[in-house]
C-alpha positions, 0 to 999 in steps of 0.5 A, a space after each residue: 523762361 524758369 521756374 519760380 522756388 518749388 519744394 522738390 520732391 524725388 520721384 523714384 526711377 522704374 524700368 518701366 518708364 520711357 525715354 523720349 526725345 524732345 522733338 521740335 513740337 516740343 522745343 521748350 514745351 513740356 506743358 504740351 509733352 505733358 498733355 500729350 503724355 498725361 492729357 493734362 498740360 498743368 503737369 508741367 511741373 511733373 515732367 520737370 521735377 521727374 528729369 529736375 529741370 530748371 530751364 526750359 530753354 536750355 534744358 528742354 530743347 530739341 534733342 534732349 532727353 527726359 525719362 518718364 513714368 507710365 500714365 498709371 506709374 505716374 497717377 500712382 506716384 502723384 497721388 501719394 505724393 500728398 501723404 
């Protein structure tokens, strides 16, 4: 249920990301937030280190809430994020 060691990288925070709910499809799933969102389930990893989540059983559960980038925010943000 958690993440293996990862080299955080801190995301900058916009107004124009959102807020979402975690709902009970996505109970302890941001693999499927992800694919939804980005249409890519490997962005997992984004999701978390966005909102620095460590376990998904206690910290992304119904009712809790992640902020997130815009599909064109975050691609912007992933690709430089290798320089």
């Amino acid at each position: 249920g958690k993440l293996g060691w990862w080299e955080r990288k801190v995301f900058p925070k916009d107004d124009t990301d959102v807020y979402i709910t975690v709902t009970p499809e996505y109970d302890r799933r941001p693999d499927k937030l992800a694919y939804d969102l980005y249409g890519r389930s490997d962005l997992m990893w984004f999701v978390l280190q966005f909102n620095n989540i460590i376990d998904i059983c206690t910290e992304f559960t119904v009712g809790s809430v992640v902020r997130l980038p815009t599909v064109a925010r975050a691609l912007t943000e992933l690709l430089s994020s290798n320089k």
